[in-house]
N, C-alpha and C positions, 0 to 999 in steps of 0.2 A: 386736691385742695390747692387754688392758688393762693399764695401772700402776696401783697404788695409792700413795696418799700416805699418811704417819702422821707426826704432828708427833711431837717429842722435847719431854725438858725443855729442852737449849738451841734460845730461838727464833728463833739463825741459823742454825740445820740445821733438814733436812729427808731424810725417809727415804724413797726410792725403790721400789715391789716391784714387780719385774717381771715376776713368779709362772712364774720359772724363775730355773736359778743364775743367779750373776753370777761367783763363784766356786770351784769344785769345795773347797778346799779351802784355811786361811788367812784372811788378810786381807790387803791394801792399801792402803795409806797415801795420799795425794797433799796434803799442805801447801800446795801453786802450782803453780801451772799449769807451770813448769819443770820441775815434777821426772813431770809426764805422762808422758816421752816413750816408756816402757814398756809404755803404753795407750791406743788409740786409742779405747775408751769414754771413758777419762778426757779424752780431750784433746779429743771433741767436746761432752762437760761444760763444759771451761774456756770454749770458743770462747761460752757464753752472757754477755753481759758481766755482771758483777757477783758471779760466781763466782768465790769465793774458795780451797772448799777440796772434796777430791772424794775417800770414802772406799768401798771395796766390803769388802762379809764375801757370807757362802753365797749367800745370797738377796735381798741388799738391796743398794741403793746410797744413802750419804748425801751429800748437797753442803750445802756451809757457802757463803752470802753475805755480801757486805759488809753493813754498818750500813745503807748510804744507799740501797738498793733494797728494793723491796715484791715479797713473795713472788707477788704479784698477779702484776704485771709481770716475772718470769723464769722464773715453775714451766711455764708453756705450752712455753718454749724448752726447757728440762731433759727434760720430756717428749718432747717432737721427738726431741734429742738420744738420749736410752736409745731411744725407737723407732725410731729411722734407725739408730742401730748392731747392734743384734739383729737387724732384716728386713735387714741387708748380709751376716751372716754370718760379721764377720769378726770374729777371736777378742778376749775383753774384754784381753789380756795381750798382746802383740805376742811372735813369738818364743820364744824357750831365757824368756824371764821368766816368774817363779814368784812365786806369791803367798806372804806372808811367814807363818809360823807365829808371829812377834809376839817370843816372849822372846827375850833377852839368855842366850846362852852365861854359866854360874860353872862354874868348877873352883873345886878347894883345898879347905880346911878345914872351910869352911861349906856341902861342897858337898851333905850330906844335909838341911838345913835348907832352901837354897834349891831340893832336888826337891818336899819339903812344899809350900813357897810357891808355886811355879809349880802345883804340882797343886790347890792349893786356889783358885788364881785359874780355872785352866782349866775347874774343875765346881761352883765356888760364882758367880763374879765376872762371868765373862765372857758365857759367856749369859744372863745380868741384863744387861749392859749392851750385849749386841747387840739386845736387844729397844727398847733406846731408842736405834740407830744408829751406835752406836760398840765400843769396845773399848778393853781396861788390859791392858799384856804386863809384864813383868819386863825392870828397868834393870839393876838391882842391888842387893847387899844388903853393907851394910859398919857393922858393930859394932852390930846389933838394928836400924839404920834399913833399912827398904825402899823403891828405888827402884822408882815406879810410870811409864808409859809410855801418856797419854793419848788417842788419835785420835777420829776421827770425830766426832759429836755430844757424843763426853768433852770433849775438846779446846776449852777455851775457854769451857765450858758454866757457868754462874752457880749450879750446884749442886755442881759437882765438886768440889770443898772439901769440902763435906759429906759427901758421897757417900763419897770418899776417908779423913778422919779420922774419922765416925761408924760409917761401913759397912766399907770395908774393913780400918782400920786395925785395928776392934773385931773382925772378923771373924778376924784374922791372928793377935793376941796371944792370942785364946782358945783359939785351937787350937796355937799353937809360941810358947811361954813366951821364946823367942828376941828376938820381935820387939817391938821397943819404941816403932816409928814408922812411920808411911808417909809418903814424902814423893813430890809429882809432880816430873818433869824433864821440861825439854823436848829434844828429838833434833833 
């Protein structure tokens, strides 16, 4: 099995290919190693020390480390880890767990303006930014502000500011005269 590595913009992530899925459909989240426990990919991720954060989409995996480790020093173990899990067999998702389609349920009033937003993130937004490791789902949307929903290589990343107000917020108002803001949250 080969992996391939691709750096991101932020440069404590790092994008996994394992040139097969990772998974079918969705994404996955993992902020700490606590909230693994629905992945035994992810959790022999964490067991690398200095891994901090472990995100899957279709075909990739990214993992976030701390500050004070060199990717030198932990990319050999991450490798291990994604090839000791795939040659075991055993599935990336433990169990009835599903990977998450990303947005936030809206009903009510605004709820034709937030199918616009979610559809313009899903085929303008989202695949721009699975190609640099991550992924933006929908928080919410309350009086023209949009709540944005950052993971993976988003998450944390020293451009996503930019990224966010330049690109999606411009992206957003141009097409639904609604929207007057994009703001990140955290989950």
């Amino acid at each position: 099995m080969f992996i391939q590595t691709e750096s991101t913009p932020n440069p404590a992530t790092l994008k996994f290919l394992p040139g097969q899925a990772v998974l079918g459909t969705g994404t996955a989240d993992f902020p700490s190693a606590e909230t693994a426990g629905a992945s035994p990919l992810a959790q022999r991720i964490f067991a690398v020390n200095g891994v901090t954060g472990v995100f899957f989409g279709g075909d990739f995996v990214t993992v976030t480390k701390s500050e004070d480790v060199e990717w030198d020093h932990i990319k050999p173990g991450i490798l291990g880890a994604i090839m000791e899990h795939f040659q075991s067999g055993q599935p990336v998702m433990a169990g009835d767990s599903e990977a998450a389609s990303g947005h936030a349920d809206h009903d009510g009033p605004d709820s034709e303006i937030v199918g616009q937003i979610k559809e313009l993130l899903d085929t303008r937004v989202r695949p721009a930014v699975a190609q640099d490791g991550g992924d933006i789902t929908f928080h919410g949307f309350d009086r023209g502000v949009v709540y944005l929903h950052m993971q993976g290589a988003c998450a944390g990343c020293p451009s996503s500011t930019l990224t966010l107000k330049m690109g999606i917020e411009n992206l957003l108002r141009h097409y639904i005269p609604e929207v007057t803001e994009v703001r990140p949250v955290a989950v």
